[in-house]
C-alpha positions in Angstrom: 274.1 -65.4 -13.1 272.5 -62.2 -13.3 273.0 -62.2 -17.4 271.5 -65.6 -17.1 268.4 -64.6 -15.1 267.7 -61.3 -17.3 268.0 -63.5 -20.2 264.8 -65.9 -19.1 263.2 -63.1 -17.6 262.9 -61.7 -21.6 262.4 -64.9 -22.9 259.3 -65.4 -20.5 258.3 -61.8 -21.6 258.4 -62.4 -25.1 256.5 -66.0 -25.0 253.6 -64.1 -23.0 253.3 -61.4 -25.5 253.0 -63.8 -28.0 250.3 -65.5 -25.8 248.3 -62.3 -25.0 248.3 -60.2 -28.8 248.2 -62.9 -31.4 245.2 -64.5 -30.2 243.1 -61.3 -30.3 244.2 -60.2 -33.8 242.3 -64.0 -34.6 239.3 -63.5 -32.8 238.5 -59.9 -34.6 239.0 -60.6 -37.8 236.4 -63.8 -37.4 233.7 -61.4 -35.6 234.3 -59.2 -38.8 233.6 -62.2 -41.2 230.6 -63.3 -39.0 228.9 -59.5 -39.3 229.3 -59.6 -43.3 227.7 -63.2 -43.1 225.0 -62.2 -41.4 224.9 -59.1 -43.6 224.7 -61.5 -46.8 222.5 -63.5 -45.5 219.8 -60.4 -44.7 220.3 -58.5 -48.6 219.6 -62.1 -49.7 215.9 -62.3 -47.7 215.3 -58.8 -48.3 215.6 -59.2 -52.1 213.2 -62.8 -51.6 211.1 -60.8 -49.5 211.0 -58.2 -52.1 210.0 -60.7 -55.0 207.1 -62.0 -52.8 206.3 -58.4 -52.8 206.4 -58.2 -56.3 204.5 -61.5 -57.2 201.5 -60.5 -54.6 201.0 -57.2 -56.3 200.9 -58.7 -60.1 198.0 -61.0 -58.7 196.2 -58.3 -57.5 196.6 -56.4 -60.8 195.6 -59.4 -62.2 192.4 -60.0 -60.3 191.4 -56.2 -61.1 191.4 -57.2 -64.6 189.7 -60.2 -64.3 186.9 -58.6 -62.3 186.5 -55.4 -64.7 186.3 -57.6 -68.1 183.2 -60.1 -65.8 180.9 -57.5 -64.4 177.8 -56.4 -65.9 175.7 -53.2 -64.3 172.1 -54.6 -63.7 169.7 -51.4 -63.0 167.2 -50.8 -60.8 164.2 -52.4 -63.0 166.3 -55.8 -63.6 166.6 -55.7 -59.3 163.2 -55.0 -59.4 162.1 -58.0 -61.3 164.3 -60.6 -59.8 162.9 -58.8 -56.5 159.5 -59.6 -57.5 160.0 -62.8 -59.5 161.5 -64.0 -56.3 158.7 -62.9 -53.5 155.5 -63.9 -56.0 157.2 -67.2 -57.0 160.1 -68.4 -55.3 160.6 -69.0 -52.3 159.5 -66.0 -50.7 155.6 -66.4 -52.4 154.7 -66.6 -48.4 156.1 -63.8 -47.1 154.7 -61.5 -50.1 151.4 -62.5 -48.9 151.9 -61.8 -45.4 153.5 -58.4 -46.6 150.4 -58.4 -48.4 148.2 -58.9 -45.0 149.7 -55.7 -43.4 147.9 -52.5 -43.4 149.5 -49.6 -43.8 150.6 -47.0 -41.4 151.1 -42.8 -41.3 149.9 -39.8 -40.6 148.0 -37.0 -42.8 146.2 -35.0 -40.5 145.6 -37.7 -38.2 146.9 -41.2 -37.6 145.8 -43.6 -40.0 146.2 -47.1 -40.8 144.4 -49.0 -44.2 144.5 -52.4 -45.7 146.3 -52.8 -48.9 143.0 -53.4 -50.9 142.3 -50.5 -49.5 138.7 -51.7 -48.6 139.4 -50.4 -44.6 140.4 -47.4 -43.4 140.5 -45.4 -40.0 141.9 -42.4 -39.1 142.4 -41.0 -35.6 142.0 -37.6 -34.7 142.2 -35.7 -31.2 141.4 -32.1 -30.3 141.2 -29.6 -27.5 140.2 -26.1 -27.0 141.7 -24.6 -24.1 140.1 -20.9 -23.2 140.4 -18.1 -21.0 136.9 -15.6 -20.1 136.2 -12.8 -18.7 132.8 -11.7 -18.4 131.5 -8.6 -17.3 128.1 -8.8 -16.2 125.5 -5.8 -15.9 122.1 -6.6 -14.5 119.8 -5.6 -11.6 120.3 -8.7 -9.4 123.2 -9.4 -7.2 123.3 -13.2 -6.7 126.4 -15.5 -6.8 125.6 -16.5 -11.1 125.1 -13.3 -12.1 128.6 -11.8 -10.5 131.5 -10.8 -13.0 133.1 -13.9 -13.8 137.0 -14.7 -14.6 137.9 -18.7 -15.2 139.8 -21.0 -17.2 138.3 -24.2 -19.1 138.7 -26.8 -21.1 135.5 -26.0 -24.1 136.4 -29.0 -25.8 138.3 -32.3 -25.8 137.6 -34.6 -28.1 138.8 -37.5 -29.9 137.6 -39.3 -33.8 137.8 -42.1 -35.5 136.7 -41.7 -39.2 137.0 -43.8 -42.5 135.8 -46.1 -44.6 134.7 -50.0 -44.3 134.1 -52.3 -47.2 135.1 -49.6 -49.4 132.1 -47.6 -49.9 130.5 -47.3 -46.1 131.9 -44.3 -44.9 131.6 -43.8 -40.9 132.4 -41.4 -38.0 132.7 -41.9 -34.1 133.5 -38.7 -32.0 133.8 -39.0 -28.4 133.8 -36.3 -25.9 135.8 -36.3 -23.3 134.7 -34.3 -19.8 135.9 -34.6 -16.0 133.6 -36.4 -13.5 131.9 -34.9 -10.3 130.8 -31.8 -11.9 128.3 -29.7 -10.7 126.3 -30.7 -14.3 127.1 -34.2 -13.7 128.6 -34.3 -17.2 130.0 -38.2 -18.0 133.5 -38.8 -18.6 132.9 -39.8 -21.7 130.0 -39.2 -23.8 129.4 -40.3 -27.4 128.2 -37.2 -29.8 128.3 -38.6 -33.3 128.0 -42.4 -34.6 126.7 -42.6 -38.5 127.5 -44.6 -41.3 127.3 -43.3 -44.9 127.1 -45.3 -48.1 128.4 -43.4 -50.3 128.8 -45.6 -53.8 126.9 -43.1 -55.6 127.6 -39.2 -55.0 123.8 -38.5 -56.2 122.3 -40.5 -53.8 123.8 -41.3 -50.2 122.0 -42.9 -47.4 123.4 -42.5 -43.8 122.2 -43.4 -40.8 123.6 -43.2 -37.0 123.4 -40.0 -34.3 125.0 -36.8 -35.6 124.2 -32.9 -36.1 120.9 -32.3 -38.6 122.1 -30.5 -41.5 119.2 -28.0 -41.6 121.5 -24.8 -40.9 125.1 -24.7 -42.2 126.7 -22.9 -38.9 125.7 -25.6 -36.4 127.0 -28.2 -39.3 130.5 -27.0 -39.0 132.9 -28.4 -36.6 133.4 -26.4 -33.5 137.4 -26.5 -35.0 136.6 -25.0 -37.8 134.9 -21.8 -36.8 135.6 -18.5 -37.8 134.7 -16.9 -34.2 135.5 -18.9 -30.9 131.8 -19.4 -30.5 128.9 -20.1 -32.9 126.3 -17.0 -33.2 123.4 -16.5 -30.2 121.1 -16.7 -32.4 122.3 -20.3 -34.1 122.1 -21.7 -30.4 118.4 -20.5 -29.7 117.2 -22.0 -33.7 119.4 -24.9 -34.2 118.2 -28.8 -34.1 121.4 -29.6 -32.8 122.3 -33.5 -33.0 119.6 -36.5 -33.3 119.2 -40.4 -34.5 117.6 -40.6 -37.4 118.4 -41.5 -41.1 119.0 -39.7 -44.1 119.3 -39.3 -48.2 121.4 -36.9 -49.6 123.4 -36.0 -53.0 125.8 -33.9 -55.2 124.6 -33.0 -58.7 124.9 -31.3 -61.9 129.4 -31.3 -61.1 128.5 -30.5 -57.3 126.7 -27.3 -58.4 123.7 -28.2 -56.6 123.3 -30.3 -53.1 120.4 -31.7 -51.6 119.6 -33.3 -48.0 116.1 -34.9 -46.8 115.9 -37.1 -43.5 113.7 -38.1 -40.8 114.7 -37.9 -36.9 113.4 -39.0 -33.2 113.9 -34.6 -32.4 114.3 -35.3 -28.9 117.9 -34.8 -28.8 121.2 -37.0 -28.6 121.4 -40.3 -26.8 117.9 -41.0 -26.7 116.7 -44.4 -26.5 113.8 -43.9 -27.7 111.2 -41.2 -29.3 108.5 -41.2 -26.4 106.1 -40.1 -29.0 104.6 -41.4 -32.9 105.9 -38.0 -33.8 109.0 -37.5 -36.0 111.5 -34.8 -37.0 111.8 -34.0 -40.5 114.0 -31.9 -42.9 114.8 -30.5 -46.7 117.7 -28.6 -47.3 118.9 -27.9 -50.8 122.1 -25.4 -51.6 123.3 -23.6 -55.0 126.7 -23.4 -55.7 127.4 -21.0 -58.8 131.0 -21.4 -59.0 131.4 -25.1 -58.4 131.5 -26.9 -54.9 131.6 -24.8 -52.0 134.5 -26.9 -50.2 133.8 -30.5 -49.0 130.1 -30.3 -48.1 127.8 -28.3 -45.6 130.5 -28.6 -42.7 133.2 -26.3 -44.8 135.3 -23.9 -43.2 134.2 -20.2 -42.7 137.1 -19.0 -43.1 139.0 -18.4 -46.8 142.1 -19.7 -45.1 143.1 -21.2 -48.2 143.2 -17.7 -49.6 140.3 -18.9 -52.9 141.6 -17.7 -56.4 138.7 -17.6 -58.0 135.2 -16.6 -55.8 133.3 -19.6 -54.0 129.6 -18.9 -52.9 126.5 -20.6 -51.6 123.0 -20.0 -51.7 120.8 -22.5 -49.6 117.6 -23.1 -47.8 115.8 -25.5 -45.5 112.8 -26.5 -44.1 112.1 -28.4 -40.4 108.8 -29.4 -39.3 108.4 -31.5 -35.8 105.3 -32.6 -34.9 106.1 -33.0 -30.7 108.3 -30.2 -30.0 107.9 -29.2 -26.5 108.7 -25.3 -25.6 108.5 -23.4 -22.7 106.2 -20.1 -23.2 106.1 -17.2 -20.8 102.7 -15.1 -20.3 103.4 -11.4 -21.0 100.1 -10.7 -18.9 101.1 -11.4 -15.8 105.1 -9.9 -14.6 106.7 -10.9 -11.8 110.4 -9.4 -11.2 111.6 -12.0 -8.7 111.2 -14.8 -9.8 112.1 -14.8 -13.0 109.6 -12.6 -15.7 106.4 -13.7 -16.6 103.9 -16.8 -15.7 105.7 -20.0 -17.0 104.2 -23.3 -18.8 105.8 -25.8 -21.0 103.6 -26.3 -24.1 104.5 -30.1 -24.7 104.1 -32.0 -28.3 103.4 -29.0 -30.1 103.9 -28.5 -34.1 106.9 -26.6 -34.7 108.0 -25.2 -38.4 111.2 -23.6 -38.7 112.7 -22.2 -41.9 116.2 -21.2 -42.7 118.0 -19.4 -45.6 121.8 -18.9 -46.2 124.4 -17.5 -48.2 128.2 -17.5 -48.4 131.2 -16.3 -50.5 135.1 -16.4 -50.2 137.1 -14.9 -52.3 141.2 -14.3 -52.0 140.7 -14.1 -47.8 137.8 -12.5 -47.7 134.9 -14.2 -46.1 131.2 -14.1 -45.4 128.1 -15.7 -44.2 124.7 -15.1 -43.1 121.7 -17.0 -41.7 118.2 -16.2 -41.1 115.5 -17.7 -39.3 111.8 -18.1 -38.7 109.8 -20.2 -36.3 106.5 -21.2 -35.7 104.8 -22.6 -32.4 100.9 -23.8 -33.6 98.2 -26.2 -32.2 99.2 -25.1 -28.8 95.5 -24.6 -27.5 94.6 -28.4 -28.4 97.6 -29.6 -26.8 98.1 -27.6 -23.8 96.2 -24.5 -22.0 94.3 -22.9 -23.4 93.9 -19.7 -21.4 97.8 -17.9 -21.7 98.1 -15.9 -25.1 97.2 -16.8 -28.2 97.8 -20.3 -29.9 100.6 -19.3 -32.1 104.3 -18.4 -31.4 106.4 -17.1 -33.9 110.1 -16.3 -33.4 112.7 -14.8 -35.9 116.7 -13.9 -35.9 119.7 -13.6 -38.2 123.3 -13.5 -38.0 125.9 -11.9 -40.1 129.2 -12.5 -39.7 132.6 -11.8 -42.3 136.7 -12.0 -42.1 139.3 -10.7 -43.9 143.2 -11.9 -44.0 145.4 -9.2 -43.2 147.8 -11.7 -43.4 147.5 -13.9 -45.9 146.9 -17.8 -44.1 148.2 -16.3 -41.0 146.1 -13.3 -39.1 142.3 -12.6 -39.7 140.1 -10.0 -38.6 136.4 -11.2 -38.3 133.5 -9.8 -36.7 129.5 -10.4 -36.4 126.1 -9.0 -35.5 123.4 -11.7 -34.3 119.3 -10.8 -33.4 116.7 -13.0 -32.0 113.3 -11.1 -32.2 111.0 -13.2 -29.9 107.3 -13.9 -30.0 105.5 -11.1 -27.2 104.3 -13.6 -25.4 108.3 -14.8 -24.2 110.1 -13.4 -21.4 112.3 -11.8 -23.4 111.7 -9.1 -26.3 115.3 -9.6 -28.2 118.9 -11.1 -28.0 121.7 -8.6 -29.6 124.8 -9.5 -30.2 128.2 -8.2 -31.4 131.3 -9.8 -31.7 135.0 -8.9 -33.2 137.7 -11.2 -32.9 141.5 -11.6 -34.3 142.4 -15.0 -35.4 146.0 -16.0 -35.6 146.5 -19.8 -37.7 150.1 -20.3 -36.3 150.7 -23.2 -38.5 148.8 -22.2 -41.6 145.8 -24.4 -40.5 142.4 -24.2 -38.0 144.5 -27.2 -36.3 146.7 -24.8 -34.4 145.4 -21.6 -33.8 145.0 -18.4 -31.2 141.5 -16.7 -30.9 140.6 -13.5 -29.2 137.0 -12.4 -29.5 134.8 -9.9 -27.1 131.1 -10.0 -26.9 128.6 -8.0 -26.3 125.7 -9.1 -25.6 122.3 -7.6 -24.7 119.2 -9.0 -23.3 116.3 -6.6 -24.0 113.3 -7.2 -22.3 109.9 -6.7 -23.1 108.7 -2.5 -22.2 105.7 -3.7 -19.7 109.0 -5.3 -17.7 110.1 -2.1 -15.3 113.5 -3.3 -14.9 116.5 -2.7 -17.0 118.2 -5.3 -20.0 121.1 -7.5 -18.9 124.2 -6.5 -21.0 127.0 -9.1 -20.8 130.7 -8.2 -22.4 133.0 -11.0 -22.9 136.4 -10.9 -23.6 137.5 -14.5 -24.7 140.9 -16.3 -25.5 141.3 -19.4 -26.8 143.9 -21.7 -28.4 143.4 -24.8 -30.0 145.6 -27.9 -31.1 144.1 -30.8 -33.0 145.9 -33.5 -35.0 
């Protein structure tokens, strides 16, 4: 029994092995054929993938070739033409004549626009002088205006429009620009100059309008073009200043010689009418040896453009108003408070006034003079006749120079002005003397730093028993236009 028992027990034994071993040894060797199956099958879409590969990169190559053998360079004159061909007769022949409808637009020293026949133009220009005084005041009397004085201000603000309309007018319109509610009652805006020019023929020019007489050069030239931060004394007490009135003027013989003759209202700017039958007239005429002497009358003073060869100016004019009006002081009779003197204004008198000028730059050095002489006449048929005699005369000069000590960047300048008035005025003389230092910080009057002092003396006639007023200034000043 028990060999019976052992003998199933290892037959069971051996059938279960067989179950449990054999099986497995099947089942890996399948897994192992899968895996290289699978294997296969990846080389062989690798290698399809790879011709694909293969066949896009020949196309390519292929296209490359193609394209290099077709194209043609075209240059920028064959664009240009189809450009054109296409805008003037193609489609686009409408929008090259709306392009050609469009001014154009820029800056050169000032904002500009202009119509591409070139028939309009404006330009826009603005400028302010900013300044800082000082004045210290020397005189007898001790009332609030004659105290020493220290105060900022705003000299100048201005803004210009400027150009040219149906090609040969050419025009100006300068605005000045003041605060309102001053003790002057100055307007907020006031116009100064308004003129037209036609201008077709250099030799012969007539413009009419509002601006600045050109009978002495000094007051001609824009306040931002000055070599000293203020025009000489004796310019203010002689000029004509601005009027309405027409004029002809010219350039001749290659600019060498100038010439300017109008007729004016002479009562000032703004006017709306004369008052009077009585007209201003003037004759200038101006020499220039060495060719034109810059742009015209208004030219800069200073040689800022530091002149190669010498520039010069010889010139002369001649006023004559027939209803000046003038206020005259007695010497007979003095009086030291009020003011000096037994005062009438002679009204419509004849006043002749004479100027002559010279000038001359040459590699930054600069100068200029002007002098004067005046005549009051027909003063006893016109007004009284029992004060003085019936003729005032009144003369002055100014000379003035500047040097670059920096070539188009720092200038030296300095002056000497003298008004010798009639005896029968309150005053016997104005003297003044000025030196200033001038820095152009871009090159250019358009941005620049001024410092000047001024001294200036008020002599009074000898029968007065009181002493001269002597002002000295110091003044700074800096300016930006564009």
């Amino acid at each position: 029994m028990r060999i019976f028992l052992t003998t199933c027990f290892m037959v069971i034994a051996i059938l279960t092995m067989s179950l449990l071993f054999e099986p497995i040894k099947d089942v890996t060797a399948q897994e192992r054929d899968d895996l290289q199956w699978q294997l296969k099958k990846m080389e062989e879409m690798m290698q399809k993938q790879q011709g694909m590969i293969n066949n896009l990169k020949g196309k390519i190559e292929m296209q490359e070739d193609i394209s290099k053998s077709y194209v043609v360079p075209i240059d920028d004159e064959v664009i240009g033409k189809r450009v054109d061909e296409y805008l003037q007769k193609g489609e686009g022949k409408g929008m090259w004549a709306e392009i050609m409808k469009r001014p154009k637009l820029g800056y050169k020293k000032g904002f500009f626009f202009e119509t591409q026949d070139k028939n309009f133009t404006m330009k826009i220009n603005g400028r302010i002088q900013f300044r800082y005084s000082y004045e210290d005041r020397d005189n007898i009397h001790d009332s609030d205006e004659q105290q020493d004085d220290s105060s900022f201000r705003i000299r100048r603000a201005r803004v210009k429009f400027s150009g040219y309309a149906y090609k040969y007018f050419k025009y100006k319109i300068e605005l000045a620009l003041a605060s309102t509610g001053t003790v002057d009652k100055s307007k907020a805006v006031e116009l100064y100059d308004f003129w037209a020019s036609w201008n077709k023929n250099p030799a012969a020019s007539i413009q009419f309008g509002q601006w600045k007489v050109p009978w002495n050069r000094q007051r001609v030239v824009s306040s931002q073009n000055q070599q000293m931060i203020d025009r000489a004394s004796s310019q203010d007490e002689f000029t004509m200043d601005r009027q309405i009135g027409v004029m002809l003027h010219g350039k001749l013989f290659n600019k060498k010689f100038e010439y300017y003759t109008g007729m004016f209202n002479g009562n000032a700017r703004n006017q709306s009418s004369n008052g009077n039958n009585e007209m201003l007239y003037i004759a200038r005429v101006s020499w220039n040896p060495f060719g034109a002497y810059g742009k015209g009358i208004g030219e800069v003073e200073s040689d800022i453009n530091f002149s190669e060869k010498p520039i010069a100016h010889l010139s002369a004019a001649i006023a004559y108003d027939g209803a000046a009006d003038r206020e005259r002081f007695s010497s007979t009779t003095i009086d030291l408070d009020p003011p000096v003197g037994t005062g009438v204004t002679l009204k419509e008198v004849n006043r002749t006034s004479v100027v002559a000028e010279y000038g001359l730059k040459y590699r930054g050095f600069s100068t200029s003079a002007e002098a004067y002489w005046r005549k009051f006449d027909d003063i006893r048929a016109n007004n009284i006749d029992s004060v003085g005699s019936g003729v005032i005369i009144d003369r002055g000069f100014f000379v003035q120079g500047g040097y670059f000590i920096m070539p188009k960047k720092v200038e030296l300048a300095g002056r000497y002005s003298l008004v010798d008035f009639d005896d029968e005025r309150d005053e016997d003389a104005v003297r003044e003397i000025s030196l200033g230092v001038n820095w152009f910080i871009n090159g250019t009057h358009d941005n620049k730093l001024q410092f000047n002092w001024i001294r200036q003396d008020n002599e009074l006639p000898n029968s007065v028993s009181r002493s001269d007023d002597i002002d000295n200034t110091y003044r700074l000043q800096y300016q930006l236009a564009f």
